[in-house]
N, C-alpha and C positions, 0 to 999 in steps of 0.2 A: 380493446385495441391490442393488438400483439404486439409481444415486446423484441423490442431491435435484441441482436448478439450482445451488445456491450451493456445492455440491462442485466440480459438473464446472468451474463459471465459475472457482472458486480452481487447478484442475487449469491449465487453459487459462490463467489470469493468468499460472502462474507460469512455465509453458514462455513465455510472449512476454517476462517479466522476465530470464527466465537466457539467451534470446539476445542481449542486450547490446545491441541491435541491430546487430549484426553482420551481419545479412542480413535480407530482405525473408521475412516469415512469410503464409502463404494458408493459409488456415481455410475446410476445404471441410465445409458442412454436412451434407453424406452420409455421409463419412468420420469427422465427431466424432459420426453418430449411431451407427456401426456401431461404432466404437471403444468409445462407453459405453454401449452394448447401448438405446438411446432411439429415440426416433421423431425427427423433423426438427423438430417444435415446442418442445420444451424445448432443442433447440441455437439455434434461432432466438431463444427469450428468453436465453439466455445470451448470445449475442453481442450482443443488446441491451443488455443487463446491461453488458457489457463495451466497449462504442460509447460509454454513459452515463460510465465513468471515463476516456472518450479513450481507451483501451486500441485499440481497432481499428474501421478505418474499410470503408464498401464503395465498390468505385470501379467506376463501368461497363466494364463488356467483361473487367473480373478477377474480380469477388467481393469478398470479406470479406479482410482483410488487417489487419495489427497495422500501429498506425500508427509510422511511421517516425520515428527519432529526426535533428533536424538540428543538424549539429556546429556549425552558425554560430549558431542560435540556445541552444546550452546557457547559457551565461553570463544570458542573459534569461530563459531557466527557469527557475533559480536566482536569481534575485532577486524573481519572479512568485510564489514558492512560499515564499519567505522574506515577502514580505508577506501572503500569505493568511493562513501558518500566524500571522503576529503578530497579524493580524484574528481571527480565532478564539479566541484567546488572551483577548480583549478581550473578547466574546461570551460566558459562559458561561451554561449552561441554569441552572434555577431546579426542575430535579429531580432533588431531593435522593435520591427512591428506589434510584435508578440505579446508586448508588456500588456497590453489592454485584457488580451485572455487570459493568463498571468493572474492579475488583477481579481480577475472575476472568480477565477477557480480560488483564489485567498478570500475572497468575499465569501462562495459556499462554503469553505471549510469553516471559518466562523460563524456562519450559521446554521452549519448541519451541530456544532455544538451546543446552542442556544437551543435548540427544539425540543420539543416533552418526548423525546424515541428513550427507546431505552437505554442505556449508556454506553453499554458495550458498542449495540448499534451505531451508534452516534459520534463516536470514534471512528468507526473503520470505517463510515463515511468520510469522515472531514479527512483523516490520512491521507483517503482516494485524492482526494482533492489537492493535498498539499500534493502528492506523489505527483499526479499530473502538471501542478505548477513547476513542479521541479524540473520534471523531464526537459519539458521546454526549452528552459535555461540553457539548460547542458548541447552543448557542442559536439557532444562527440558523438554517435549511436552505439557503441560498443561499450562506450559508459553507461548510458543510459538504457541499453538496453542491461547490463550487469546490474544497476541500481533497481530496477521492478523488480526480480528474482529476489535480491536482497534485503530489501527492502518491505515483501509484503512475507518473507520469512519471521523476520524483527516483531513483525505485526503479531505473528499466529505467537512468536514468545512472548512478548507483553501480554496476550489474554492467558496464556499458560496457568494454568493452578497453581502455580509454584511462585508466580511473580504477586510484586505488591498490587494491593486492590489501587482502585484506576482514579480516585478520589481528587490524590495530589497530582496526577498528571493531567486532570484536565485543566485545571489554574496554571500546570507548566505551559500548558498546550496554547493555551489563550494566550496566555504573554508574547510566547513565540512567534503566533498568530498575527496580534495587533502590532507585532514589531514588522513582521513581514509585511503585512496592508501596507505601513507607511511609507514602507522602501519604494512597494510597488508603485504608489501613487507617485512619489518622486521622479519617478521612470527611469532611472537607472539600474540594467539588469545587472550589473556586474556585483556592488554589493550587497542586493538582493538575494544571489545566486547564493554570495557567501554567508549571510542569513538563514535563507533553506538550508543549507549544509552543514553548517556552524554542529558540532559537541561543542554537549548531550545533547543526546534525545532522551531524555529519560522519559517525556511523555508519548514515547510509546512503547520503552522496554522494561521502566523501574528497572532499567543498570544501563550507567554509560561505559560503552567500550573505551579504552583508550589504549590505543596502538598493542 
C-alpha cells in the first residue's frame, strides 16, 4: 500500500533526526521516489513539508540537503526554543473539542516508548506525538508554526554525539508523559498546555535551556 506524504515525510524526518548531525545528508528526489514506489511530486511536497520545520534546505549546484547543525550556535538554540515553547505556553487555543485528539496523540507517545523499536527510534516517534499534541493547544499559528522548526531542531541535538546517551531521558520522558495523559483525561487544556511546555526538557536535549 503506498504511503500517504505525512508517512514518508515522518520516514525522512527521522533518518535526518538519528544522524545527529554527524554528517552532511543529500536527499535526491529520484531516489526517495523510487525508494517509496511515488512519483517526484509527492517527494517534492514532502521536502517542502520538511524545508517548512527547517528540517532541510536546497542549495545551488547540490540539491536538497538536511540542514546542518552548528555546534557554535547550540547554546542559542537552546535558549530560542526555551522561549518559544514559554510563548506557547501563554497562548493556549479556546478549542475545547480537541482534548479528545490531544488525548490520544499522549496515548501514542507512551506507547511508541514501550515498544521493542530501537530507542533512538522510539523517541522521535513519541516526540512526533507529543509535538503534535502540543501544537494543538496553542493558539496562535505563528507560535506554533515557530515551535516545529524549533522544536524538531532540539530533537536532531539531543541524538547529537556530543549529548548524554538517552537512558535517563526516557524515565524523564515517561513521567512527563503519565503527567500529561492525566491532565488530558481531566480535560482541561489550559493546564495541560502548561504541562507540554513546562522547563526542562531535558528528555530530549540532556541540557535544559533557561532564558
Amino acid at each position: 500500500m503506498r504511503k500517504t506524504n505525512a508517512e514518508i515525510a515522518a520516514e525522512v524526518r527521522e533518518r535526518i533526526c538519528l544522524n545527529g548531525g554527524a554528517g552532511e545528508i543529500l536527499l535526491h528526489e529520484g531516489q526517495l521516489a523510487t525508494e517509496f514506489g511515488v512519483s517526484r511530486t509527492p517527494i517534492r511536497q514532502v521536502l517542502q513539508m520538511l524545508a517548512y520545520e527547517n528540517l532541510v534546505e536546497t542549495r545551488s549546484g547540490i540539491g536538497t540537503i538536511a540542514t546542518p547543525l552548528d555546534p557554535g550556535k547550540m547554546e542559542a538554540d537552546f535558549r530560542a526554543f526555551a522561549a518559544i515553547l514559554t510563548a506557547c505556553g501563554k497562548c493556549p487555543t479556546d478549542q475545547e473539542h480537541i482534548a479528545g485528539q490531544v488525548l490520544d496523540r499522549l496515548r501514542d507517545a507512551r506507547r511508541f516508548l514501550d515498544r521493542s523499536v530501537g530507542a533512538d527510534s522510539a523517541l522521535i516517534r513519541a516526540l512526533s506525538a507529543y509535538l503534535e499534541a502540543t501544537v494543538w493547544l496553542v493558539g496562535d499559528h505563528i507560535l506554533a508554526t515557530a515551535l516545529r522548526s524549533a522544536y524538531w531542531r532540539q530533537v536532531r541535538w539531543g541524538l547529537h554525539p556530543d549529548r548524554p546517551k538517552l537512558d535517563d531521558r526516557f524515565a524523564i520522558f515517561r513521567d512527563r508523559l503519565d503527567d500529561c495523559v492525566a491532565l488530558a483525561e481531566a480535560g482541561d487544556p489550559i493546564p495541560l498546555l502548561a504541562k507540554l511546555t513546562e522547563l526542562p526538557v531535558s528528555h530530549m536535549t540532556g541540557l535544559d535551556p533557561q532564558g
